[in-house]
N, C-alpha and C positions, 0 to 999 in steps of 0.2 A: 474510615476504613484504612489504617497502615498497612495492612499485607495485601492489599489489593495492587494485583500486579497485569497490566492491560496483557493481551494476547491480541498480537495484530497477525493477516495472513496479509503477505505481499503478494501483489501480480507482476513482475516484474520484467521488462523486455530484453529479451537475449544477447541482443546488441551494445546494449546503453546499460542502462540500471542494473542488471542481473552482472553485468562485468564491472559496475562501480561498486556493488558491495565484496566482489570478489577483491577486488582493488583492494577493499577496506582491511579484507582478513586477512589477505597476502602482508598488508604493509602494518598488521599487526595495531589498527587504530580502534579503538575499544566503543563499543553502541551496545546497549541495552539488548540481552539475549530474546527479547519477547517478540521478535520476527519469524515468522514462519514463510519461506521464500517460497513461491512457485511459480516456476520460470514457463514463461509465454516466448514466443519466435518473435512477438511484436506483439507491443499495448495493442494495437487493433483488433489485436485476434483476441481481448477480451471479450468473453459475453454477459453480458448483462446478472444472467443468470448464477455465472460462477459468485458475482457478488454479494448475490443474495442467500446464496448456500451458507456462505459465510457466515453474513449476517445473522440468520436465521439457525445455524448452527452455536451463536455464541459469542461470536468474532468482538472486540471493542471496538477493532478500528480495522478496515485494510487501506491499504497503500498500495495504489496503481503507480508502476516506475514507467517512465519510456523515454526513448530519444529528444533531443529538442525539435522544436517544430520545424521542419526544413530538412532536419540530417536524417528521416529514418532510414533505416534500411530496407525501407519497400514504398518509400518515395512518400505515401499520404498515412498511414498505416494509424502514425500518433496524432492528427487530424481524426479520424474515425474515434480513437477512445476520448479524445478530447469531448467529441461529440456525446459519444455513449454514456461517462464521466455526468456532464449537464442534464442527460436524462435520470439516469440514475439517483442522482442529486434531488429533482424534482418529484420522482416515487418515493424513494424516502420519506421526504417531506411530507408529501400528501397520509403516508402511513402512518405518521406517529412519532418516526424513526428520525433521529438526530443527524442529517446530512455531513453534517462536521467530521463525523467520523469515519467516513471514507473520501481520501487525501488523493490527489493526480499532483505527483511531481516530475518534474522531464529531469535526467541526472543523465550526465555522460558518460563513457565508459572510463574517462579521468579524472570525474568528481567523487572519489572513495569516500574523502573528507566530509564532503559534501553528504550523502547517504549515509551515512554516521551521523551527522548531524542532526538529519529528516527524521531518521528512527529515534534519536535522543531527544526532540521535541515531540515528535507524536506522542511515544509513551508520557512524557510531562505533561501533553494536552489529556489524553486521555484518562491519567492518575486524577487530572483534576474534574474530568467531567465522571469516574463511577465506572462501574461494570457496566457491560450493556445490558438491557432489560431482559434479552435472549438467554442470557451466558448461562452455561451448565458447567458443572464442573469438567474442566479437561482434565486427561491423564495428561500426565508430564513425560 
């Protein structure tokens, strides 16, 4: 399948991640347009739920961003999604559902490079694992 082109939804944390891909466009560093960002105050304030929306909506892959462990900005915040992340992980699994495809990376608000990178290998991971079983056609 050559025109199979993954669609990931980010969760991204306000502080870290979401200002590392900001990093990316401002410094003009080029990643794969198939991100669709949605900016969280903090990975913890992920709920489980938004990820399955996704899933179940189509998603191939989403990408949880957040601070590293130690710097959130609300002290434990990316410890809870880490947590969440490992359950998640294990529903998945139990459904059916390819765990693989939904990513937890910590990116800092000066790793642009860095989150160009993440997105530039996801998509490569996900070209080679297929549409997800979900996937509908999206509008563009």
């Amino acid at each position: 399948m050559t025109d199979f082109e993954p669609r990931i939804v980010a969760f991204l944390c306000n502080w870290c991640t979401y200002t590392a891909s900001d990093l990316a466009g401002t410094s003009r560093i080029q990643y794969p347009p198939n991100v669709r960002i949605i900016r969280l105050m903090c990975s913890g304030q992920l709920d489980p739920i938004y990820v399955a929306k996704a899933v179940l909506e189509g998603a191939d892959g989403v990408l949880i961003g957040g601070c590293h462990p130690g710097d959130c900005h609300y002290q434990s915040g990316n410890y809870k999604a880490r947590r969440r992340v490992a359950i998640i992980h294990q529903v998945l699994e139990q459904l059916g559902f390819d765990p693989d495809r939904v990513w937890l990376r910590w990116i800092s608000a000066s790793e642009g490079q860095y989150f160009a990178d993440t997105v530039t290998e996801m998509v490569a991971a996900l070209k080679e694992k297929g549409p997800s079983p979900f996937r509908r056609q999206w509008s563009v």
